[in-house]
PyMOL Python script that loads the backbone (N, CA, C, O; Angstrom):
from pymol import cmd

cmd.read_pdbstr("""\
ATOM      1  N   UNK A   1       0.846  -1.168   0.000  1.00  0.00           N
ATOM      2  CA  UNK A   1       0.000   0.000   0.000  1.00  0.00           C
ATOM      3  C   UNK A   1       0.901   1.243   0.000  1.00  0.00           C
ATOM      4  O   UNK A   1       1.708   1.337   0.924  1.00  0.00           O
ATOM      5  N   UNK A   2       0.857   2.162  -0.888  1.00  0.00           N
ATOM      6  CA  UNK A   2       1.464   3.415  -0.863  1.00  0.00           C
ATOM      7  C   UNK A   2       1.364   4.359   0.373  1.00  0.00           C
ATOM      8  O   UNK A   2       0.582   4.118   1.293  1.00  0.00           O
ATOM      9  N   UNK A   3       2.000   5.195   0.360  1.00  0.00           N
ATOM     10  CA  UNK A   3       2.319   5.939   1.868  1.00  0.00           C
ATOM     11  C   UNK A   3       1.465   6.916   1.861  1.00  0.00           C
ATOM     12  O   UNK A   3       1.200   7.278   0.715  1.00  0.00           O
ATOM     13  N   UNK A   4       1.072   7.335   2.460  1.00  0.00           N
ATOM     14  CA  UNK A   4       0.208   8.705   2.357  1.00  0.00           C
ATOM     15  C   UNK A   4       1.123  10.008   2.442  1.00  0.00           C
ATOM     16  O   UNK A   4       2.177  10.321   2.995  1.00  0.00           O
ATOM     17  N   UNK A   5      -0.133  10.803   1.336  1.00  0.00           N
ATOM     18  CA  UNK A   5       1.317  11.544   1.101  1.00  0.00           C
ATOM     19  C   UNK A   5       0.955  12.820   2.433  1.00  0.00           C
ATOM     20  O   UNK A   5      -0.096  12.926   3.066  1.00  0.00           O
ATOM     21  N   UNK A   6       2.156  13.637   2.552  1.00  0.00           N
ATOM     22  CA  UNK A   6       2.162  14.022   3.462  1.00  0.00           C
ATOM     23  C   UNK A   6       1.192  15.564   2.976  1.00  0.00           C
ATOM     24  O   UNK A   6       1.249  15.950   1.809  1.00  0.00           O
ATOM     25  N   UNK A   7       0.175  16.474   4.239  1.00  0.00           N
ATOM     26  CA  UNK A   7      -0.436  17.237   3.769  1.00  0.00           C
ATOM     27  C   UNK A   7      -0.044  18.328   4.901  1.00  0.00           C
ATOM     28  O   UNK A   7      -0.991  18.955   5.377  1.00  0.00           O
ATOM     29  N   UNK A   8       1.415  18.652   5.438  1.00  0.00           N
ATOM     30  CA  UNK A   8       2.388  19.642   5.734  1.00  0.00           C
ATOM     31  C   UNK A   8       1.982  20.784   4.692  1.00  0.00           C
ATOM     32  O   UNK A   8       1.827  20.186   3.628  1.00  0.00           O
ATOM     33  N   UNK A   9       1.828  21.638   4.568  1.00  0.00           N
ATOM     34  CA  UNK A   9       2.308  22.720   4.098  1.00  0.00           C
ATOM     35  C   UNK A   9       3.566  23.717   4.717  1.00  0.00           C
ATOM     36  O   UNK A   9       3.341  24.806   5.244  1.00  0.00           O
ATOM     37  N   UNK A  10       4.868  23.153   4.556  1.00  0.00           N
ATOM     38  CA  UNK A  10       6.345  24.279   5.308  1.00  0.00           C
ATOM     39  C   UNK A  10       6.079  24.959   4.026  1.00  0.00           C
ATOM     40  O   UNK A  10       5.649  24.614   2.925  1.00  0.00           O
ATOM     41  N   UNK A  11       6.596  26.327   4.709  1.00  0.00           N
ATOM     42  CA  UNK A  11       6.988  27.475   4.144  1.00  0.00           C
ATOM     43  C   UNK A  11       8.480  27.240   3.685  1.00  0.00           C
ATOM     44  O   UNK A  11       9.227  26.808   4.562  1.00  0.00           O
ATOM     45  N   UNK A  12       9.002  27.455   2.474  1.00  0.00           N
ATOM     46  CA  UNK A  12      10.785  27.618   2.736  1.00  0.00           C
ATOM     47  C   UNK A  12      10.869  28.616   1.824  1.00  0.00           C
ATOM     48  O   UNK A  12       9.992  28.838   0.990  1.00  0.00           O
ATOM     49  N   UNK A  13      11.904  29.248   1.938  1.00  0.00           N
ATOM     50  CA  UNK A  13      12.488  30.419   1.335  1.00  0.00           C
ATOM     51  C   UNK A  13      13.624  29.670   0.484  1.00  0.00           C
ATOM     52  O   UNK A  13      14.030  28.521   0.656  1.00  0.00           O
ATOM     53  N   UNK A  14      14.135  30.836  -0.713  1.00  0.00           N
ATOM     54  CA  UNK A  14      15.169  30.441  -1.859  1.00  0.00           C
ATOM     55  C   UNK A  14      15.996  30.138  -1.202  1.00  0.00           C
ATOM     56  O   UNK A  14      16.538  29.109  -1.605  1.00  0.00           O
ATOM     57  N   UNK A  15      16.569  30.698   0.026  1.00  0.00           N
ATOM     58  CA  UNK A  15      18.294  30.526   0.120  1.00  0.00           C
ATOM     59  C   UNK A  15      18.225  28.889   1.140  1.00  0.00           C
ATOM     60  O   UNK A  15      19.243  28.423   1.651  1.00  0.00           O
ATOM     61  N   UNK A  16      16.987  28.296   1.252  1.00  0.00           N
ATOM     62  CA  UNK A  16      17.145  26.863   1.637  1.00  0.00           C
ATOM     63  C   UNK A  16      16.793  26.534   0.789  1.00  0.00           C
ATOM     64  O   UNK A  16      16.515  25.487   1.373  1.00  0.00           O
ATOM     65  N   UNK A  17      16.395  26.313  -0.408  1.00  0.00           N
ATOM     66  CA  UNK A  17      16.343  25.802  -1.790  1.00  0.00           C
ATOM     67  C   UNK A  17      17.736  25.683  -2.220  1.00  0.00           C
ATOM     68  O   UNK A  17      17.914  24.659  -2.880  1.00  0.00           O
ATOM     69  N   UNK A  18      19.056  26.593  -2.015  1.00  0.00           N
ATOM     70  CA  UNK A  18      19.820  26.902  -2.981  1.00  0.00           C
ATOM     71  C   UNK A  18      20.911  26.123  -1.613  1.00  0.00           C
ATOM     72  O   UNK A  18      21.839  25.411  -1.998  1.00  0.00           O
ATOM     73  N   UNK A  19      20.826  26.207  -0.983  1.00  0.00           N
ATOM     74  CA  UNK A  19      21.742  25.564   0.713  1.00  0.00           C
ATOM     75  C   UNK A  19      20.990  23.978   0.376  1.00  0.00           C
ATOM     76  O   UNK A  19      21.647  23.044   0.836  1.00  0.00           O
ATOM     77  N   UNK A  20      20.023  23.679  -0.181  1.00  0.00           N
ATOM     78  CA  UNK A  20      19.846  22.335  -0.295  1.00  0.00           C
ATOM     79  C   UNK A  20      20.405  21.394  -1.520  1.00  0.00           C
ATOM     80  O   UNK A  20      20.730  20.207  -1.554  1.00  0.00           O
ATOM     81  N   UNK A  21      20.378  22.388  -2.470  1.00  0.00           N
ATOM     82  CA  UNK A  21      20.771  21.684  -3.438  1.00  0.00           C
ATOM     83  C   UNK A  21      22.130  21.574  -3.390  1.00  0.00           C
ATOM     84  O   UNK A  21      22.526  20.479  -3.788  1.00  0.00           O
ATOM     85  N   UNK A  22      23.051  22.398  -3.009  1.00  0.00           N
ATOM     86  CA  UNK A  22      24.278  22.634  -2.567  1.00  0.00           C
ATOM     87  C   UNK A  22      24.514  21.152  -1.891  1.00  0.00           C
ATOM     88  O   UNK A  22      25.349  20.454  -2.468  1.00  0.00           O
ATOM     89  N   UNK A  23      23.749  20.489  -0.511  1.00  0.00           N
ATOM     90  CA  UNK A  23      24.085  19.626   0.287  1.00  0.00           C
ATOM     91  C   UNK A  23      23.889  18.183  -0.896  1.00  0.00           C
ATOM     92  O   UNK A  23      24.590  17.194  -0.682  1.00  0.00           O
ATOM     93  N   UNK A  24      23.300  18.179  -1.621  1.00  0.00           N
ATOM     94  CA  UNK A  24      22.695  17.226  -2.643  1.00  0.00           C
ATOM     95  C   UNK A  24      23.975  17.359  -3.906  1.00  0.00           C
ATOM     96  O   UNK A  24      23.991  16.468  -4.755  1.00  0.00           O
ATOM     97  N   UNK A  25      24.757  18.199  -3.969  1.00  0.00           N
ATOM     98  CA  UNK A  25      25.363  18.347  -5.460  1.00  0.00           C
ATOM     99  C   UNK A  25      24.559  18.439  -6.410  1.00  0.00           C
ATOM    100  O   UNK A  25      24.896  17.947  -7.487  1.00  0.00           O
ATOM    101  N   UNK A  26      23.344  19.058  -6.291  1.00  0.00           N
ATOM    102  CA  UNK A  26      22.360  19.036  -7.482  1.00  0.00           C
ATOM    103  C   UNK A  26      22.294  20.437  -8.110  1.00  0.00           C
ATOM    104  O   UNK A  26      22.157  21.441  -7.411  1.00  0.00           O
ATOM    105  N   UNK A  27      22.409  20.481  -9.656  1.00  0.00           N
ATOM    106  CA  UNK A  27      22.526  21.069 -10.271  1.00  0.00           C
ATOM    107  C   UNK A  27      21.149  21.570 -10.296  1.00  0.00           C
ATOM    108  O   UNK A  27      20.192  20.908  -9.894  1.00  0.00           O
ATOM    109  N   UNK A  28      21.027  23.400 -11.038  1.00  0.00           N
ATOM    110  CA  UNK A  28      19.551  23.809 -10.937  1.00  0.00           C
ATOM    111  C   UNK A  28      18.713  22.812 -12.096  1.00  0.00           C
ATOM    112  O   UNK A  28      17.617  22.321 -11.822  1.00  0.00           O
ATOM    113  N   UNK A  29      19.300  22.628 -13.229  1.00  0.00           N
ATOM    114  CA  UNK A  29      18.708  21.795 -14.505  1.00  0.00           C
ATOM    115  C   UNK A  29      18.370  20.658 -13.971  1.00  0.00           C
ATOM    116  O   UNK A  29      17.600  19.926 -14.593  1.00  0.00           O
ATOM    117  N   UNK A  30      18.848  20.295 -12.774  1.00  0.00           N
ATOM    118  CA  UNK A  30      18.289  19.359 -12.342  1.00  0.00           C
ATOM    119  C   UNK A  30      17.159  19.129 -11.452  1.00  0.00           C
ATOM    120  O   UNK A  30      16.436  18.136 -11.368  1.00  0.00           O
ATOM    121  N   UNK A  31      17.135  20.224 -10.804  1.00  0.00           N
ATOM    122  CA  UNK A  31      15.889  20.710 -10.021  1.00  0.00           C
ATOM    123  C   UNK A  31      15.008  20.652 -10.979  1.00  0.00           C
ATOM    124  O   UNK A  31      14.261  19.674 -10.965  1.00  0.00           O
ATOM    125  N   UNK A  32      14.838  21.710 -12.114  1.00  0.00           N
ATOM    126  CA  UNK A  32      13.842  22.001 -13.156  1.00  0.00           C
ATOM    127  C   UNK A  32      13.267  21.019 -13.368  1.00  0.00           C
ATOM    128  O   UNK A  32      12.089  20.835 -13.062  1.00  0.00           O
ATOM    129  N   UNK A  33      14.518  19.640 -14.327  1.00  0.00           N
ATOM    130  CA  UNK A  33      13.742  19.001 -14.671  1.00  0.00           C
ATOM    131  C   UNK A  33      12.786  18.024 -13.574  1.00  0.00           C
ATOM    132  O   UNK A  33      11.720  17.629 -14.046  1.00  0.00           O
ATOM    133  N   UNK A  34      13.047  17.694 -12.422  1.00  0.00           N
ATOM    134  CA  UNK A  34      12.590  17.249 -11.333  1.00  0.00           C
ATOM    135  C   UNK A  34      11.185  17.652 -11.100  1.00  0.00           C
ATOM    136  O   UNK A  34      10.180  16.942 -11.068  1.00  0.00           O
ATOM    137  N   UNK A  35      11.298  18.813 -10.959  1.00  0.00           N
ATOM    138  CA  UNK A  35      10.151  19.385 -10.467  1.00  0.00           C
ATOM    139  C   UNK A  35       9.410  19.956 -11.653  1.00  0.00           C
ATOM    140  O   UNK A  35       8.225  20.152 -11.385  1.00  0.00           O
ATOM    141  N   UNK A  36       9.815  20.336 -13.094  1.00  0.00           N
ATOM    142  CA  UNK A  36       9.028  20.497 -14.115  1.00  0.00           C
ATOM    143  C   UNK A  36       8.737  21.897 -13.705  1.00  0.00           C
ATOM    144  O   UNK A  36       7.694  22.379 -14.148  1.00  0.00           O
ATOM    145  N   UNK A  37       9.490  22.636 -12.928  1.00  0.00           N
ATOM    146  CA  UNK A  37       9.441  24.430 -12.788  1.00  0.00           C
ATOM    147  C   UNK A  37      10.346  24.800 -13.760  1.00  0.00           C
ATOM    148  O   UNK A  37      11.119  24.055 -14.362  1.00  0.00           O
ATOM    149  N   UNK A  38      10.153  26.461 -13.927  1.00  0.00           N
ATOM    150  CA  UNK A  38      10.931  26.806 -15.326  1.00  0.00           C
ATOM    151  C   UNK A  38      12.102  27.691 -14.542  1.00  0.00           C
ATOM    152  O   UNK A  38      12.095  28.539 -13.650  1.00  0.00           O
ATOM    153  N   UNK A  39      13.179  26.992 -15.410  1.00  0.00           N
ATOM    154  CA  UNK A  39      14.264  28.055 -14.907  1.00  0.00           C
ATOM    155  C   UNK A  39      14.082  29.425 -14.567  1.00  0.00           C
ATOM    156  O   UNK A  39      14.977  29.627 -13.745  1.00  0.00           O
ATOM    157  N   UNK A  40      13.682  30.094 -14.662  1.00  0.00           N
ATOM    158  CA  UNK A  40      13.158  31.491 -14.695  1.00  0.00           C
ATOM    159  C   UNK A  40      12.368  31.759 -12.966  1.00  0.00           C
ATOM    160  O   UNK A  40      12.344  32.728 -12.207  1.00  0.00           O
ATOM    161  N   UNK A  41      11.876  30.543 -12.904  1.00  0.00           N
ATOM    162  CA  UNK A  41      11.039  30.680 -11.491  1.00  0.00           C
ATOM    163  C   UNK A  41      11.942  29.797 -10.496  1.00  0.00           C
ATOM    164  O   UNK A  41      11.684  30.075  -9.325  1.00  0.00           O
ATOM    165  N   UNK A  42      12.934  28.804 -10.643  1.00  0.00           N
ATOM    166  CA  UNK A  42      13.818  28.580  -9.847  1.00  0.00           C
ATOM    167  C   UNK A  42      14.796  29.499  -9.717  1.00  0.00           C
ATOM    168  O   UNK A  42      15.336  29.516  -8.611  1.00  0.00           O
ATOM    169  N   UNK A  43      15.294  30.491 -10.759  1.00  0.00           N
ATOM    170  CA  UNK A  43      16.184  31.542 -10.422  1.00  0.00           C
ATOM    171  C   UNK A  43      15.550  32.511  -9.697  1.00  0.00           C
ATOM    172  O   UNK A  43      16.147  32.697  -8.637  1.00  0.00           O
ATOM    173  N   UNK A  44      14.722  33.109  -9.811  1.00  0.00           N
ATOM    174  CA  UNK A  44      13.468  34.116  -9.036  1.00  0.00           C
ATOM    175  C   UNK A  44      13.373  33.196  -7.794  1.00  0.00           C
ATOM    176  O   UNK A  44      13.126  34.009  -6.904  1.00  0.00           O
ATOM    177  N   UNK A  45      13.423  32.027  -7.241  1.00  0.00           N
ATOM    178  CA  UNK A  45      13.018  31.742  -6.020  1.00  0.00           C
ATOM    179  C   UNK A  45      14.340  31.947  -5.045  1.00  0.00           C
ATOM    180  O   UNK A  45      14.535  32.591  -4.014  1.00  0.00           O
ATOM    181  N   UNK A  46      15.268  30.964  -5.993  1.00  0.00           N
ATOM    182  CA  UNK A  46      16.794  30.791  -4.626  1.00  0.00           C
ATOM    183  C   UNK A  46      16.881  32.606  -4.391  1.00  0.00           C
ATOM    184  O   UNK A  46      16.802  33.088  -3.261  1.00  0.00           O
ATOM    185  N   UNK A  47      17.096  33.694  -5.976  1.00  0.00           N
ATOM    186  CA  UNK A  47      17.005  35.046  -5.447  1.00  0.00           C
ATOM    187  C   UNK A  47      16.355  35.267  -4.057  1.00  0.00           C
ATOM    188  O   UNK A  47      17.299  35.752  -3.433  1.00  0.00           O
ATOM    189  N   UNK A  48      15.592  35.220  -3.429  1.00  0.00           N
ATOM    190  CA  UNK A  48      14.607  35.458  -2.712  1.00  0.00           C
ATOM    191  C   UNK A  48      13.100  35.961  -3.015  1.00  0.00           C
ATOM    192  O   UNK A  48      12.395  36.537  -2.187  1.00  0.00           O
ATOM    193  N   UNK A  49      12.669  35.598  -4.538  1.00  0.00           N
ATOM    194  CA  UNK A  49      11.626  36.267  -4.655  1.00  0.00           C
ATOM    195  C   UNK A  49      10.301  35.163  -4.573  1.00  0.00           C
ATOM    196  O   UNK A  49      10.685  34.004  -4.416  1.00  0.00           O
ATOM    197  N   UNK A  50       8.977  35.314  -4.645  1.00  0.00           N
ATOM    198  CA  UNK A  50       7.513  34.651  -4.416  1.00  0.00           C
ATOM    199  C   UNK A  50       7.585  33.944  -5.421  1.00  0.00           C
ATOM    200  O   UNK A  50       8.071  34.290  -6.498  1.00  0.00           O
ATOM    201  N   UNK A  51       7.062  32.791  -5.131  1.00  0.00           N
ATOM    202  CA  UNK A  51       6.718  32.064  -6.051  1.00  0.00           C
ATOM    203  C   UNK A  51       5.158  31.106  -4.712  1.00  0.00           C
ATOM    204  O   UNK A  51       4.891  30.982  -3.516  1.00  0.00           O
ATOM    205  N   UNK A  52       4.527  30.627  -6.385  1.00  0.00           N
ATOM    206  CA  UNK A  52       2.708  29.969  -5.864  1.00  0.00           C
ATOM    207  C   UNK A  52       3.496  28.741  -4.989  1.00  0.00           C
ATOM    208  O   UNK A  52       4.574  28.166  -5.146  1.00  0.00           O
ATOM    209  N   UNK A  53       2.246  28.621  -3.843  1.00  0.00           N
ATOM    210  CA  UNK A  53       2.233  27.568  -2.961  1.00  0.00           C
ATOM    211  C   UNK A  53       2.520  26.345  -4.025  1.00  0.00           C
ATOM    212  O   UNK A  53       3.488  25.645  -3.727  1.00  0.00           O
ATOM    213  N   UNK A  54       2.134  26.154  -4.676  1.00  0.00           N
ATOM    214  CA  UNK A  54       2.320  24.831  -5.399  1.00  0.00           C
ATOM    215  C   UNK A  54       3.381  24.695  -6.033  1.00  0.00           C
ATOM    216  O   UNK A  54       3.704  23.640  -6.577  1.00  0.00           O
ATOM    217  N   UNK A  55       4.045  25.723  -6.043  1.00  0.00           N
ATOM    218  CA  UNK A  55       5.826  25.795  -6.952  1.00  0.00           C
ATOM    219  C   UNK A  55       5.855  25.572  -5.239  1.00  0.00           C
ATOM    220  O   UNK A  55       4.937  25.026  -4.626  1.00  0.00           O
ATOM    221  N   UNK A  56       6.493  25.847  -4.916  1.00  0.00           N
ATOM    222  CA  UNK A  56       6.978  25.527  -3.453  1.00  0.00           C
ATOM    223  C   UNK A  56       6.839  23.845  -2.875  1.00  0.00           C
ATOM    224  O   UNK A  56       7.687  22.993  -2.611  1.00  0.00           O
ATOM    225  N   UNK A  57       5.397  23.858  -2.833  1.00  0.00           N
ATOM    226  CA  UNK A  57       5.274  22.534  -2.593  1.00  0.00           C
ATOM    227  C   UNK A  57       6.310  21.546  -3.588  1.00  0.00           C
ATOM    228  O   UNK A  57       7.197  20.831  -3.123  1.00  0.00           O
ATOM    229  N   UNK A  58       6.033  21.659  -4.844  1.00  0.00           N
ATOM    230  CA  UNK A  58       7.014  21.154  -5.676  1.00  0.00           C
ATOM    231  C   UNK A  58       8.265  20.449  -5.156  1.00  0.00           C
ATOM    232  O   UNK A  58       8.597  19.285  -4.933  1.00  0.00           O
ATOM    233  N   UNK A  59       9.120  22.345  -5.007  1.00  0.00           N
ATOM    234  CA  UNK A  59      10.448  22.130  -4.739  1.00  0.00           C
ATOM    235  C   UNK A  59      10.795  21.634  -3.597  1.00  0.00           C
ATOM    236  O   UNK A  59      11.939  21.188  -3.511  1.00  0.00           O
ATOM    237  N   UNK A  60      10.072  21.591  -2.646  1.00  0.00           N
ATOM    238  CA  UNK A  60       9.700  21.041  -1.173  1.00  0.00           C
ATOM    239  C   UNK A  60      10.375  19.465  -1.637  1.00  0.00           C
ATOM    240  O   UNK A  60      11.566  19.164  -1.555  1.00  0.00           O
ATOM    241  N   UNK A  61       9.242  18.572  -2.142  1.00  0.00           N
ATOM    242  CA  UNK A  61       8.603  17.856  -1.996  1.00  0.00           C
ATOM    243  C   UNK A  61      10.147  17.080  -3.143  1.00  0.00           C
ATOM    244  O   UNK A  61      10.678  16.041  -2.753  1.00  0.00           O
ATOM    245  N   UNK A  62      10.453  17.508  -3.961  1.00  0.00           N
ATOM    246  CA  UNK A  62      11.539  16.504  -4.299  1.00  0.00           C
ATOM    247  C   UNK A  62      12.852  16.967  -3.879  1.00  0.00           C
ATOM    248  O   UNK A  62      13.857  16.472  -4.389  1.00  0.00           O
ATOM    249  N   UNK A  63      12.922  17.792  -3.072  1.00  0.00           N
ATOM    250  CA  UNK A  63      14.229  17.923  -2.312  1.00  0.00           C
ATOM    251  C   UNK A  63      14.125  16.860  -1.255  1.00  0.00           C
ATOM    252  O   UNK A  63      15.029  16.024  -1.218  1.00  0.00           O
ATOM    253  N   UNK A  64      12.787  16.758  -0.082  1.00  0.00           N
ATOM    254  CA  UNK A  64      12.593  16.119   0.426  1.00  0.00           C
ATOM    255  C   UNK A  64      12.626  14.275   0.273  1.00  0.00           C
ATOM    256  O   UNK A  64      12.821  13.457   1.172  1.00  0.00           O
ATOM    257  N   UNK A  65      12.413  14.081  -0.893  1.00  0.00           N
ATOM    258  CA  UNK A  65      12.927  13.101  -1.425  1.00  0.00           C
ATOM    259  C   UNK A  65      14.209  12.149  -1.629  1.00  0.00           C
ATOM    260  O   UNK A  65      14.577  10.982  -1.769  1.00  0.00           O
ATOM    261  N   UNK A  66      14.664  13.628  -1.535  1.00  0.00           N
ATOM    262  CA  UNK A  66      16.588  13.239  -1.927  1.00  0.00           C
ATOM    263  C   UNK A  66      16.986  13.377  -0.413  1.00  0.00           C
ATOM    264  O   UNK A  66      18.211  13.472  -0.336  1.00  0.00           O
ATOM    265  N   UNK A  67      16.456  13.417   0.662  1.00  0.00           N
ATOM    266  CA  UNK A  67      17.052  13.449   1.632  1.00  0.00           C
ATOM    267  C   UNK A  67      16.780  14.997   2.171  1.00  0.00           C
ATOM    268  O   UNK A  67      15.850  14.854   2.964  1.00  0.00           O
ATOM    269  N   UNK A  68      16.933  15.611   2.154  1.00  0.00           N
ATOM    270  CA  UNK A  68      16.798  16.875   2.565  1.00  0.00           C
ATOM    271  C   UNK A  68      15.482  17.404   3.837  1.00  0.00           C
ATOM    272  O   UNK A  68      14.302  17.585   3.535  1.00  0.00           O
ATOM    273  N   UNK A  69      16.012  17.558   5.127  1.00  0.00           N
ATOM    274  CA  UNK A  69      15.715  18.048   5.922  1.00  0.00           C
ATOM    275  C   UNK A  69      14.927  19.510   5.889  1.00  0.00           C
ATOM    276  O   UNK A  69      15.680  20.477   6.001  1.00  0.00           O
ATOM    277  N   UNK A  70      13.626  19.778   5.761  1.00  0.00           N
ATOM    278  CA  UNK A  70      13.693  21.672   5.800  1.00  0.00           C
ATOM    279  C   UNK A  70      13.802  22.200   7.550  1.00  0.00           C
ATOM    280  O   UNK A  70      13.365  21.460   8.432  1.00  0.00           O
ATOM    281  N   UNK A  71      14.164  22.970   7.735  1.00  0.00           N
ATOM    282  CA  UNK A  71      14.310  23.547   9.402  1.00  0.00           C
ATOM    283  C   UNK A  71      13.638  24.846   9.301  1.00  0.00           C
ATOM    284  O   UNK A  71      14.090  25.736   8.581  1.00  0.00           O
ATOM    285  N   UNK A  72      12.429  25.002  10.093  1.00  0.00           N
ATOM    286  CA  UNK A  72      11.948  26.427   9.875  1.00  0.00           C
ATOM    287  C   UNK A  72      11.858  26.948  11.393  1.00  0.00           C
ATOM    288  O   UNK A  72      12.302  26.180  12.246  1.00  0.00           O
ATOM    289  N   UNK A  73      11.411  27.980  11.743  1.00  0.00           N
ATOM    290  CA  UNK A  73      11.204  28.688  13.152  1.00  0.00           C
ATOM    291  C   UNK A  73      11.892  30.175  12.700  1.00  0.00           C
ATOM    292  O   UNK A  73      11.706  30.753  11.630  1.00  0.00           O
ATOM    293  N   UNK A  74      12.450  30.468  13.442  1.00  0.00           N
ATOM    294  CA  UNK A  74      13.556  32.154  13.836  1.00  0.00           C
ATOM    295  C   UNK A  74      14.603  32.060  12.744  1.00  0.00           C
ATOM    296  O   UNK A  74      15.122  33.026  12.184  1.00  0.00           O
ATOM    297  N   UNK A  75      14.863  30.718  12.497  1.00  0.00           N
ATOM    298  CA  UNK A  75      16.523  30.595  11.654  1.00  0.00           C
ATOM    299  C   UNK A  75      16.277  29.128  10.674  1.00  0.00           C
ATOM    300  O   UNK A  75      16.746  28.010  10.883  1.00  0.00           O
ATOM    301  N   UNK A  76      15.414  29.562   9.604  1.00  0.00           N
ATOM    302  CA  UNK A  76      15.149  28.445   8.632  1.00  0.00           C
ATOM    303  C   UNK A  76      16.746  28.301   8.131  1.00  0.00           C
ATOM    304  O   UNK A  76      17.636  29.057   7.742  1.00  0.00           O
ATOM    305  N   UNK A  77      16.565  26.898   8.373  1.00  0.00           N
ATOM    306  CA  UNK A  77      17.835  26.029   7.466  1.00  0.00           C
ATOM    307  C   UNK A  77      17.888  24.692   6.313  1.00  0.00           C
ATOM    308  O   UNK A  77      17.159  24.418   5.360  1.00  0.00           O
ATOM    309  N   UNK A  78      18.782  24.200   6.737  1.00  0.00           N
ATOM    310  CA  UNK A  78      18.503  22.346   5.530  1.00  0.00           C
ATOM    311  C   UNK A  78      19.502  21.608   6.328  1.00  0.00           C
ATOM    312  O   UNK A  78      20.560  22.025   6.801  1.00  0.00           O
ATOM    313  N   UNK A  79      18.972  20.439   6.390  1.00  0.00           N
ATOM    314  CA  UNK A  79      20.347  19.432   6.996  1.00  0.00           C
ATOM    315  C   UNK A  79      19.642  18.491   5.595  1.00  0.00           C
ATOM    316  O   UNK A  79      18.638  18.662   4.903  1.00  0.00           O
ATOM    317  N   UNK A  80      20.767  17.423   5.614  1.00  0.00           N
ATOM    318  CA  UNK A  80      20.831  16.236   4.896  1.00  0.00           C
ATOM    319  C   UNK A  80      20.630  15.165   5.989  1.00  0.00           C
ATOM    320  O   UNK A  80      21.143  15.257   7.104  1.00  0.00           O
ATOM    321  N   UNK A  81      19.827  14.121   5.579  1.00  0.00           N
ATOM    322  CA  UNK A  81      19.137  13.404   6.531  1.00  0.00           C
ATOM    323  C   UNK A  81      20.057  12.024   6.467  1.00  0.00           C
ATOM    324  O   UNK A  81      20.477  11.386   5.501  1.00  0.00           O
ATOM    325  N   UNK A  82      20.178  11.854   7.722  1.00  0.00           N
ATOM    326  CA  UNK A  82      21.122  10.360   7.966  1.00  0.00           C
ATOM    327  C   UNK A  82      20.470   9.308   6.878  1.00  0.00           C
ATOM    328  O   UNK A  82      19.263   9.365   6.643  1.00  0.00           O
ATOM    329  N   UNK A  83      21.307   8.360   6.232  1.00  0.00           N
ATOM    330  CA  UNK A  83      21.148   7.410   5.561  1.00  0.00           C
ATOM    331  C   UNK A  83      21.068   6.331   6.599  1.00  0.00           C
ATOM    332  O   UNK A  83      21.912   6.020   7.439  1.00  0.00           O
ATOM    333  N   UNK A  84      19.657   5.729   6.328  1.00  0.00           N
ATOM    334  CA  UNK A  84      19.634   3.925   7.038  1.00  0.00           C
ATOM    335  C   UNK A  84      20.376   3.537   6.848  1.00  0.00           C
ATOM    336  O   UNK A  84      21.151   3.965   5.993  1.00  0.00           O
ATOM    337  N   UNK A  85      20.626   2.178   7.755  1.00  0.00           N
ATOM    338  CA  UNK A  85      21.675   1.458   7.457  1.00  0.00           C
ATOM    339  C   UNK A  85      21.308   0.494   6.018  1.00  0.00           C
ATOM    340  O   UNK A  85      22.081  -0.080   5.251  1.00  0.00           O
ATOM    341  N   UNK A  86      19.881   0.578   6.013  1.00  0.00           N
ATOM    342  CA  UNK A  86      19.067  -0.531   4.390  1.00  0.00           C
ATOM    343  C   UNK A  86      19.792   0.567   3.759  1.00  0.00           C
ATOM    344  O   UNK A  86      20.939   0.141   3.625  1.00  0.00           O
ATOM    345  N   UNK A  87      19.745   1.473   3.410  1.00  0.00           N
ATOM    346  CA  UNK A  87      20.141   2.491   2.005  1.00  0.00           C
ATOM    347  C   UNK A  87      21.240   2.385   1.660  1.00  0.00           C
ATOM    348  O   UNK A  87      21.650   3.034   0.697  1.00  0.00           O
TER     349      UNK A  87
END
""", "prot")
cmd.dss("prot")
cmd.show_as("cartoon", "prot")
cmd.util.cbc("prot")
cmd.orient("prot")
């Protein structure tokens, strides 16, 4: 049975988008194609600018994938999430 998906809505800002992909070695073309956002709106986001709840969710949601921790409160951050010992 598939997992349920999770119905979190975090907030994250560009510069943990751009601190995540960093921890991942992931290139932005690689984000894009991942998430099927247009370069134009991944450069406008890591900048610091708005982008729709659902671009967000997006980039959320396959960073989160790859491991990626979001940290929000006073001092939003990213950790990279321990690997199981199965992985």
């Amino acid at each position: 049975m598939p997992e349920p998906k999770s119905t979190k809505k975090l907030h994250i800002v560009g510069e943990q988008v751009a601190a995540a992909r960093g921890l991942l070695k992931m290139r932005q073309d690689e984000l894009i194609e991942a998430t099927g956002v247009s370069k134009a709106t991944i450069i406008r986001f890591e900048a610091g600018g708005n982008v729709r709840p659902e671009t967000m969710e997006a980039v959320r949601s396959v960073l989160e994938e790859r491991g990626i921790v979001f940290t929000n409160g006073g001092e939003p951050g990213v950790k990279l999430r321990k690997k199981d010992a199965e992985d």
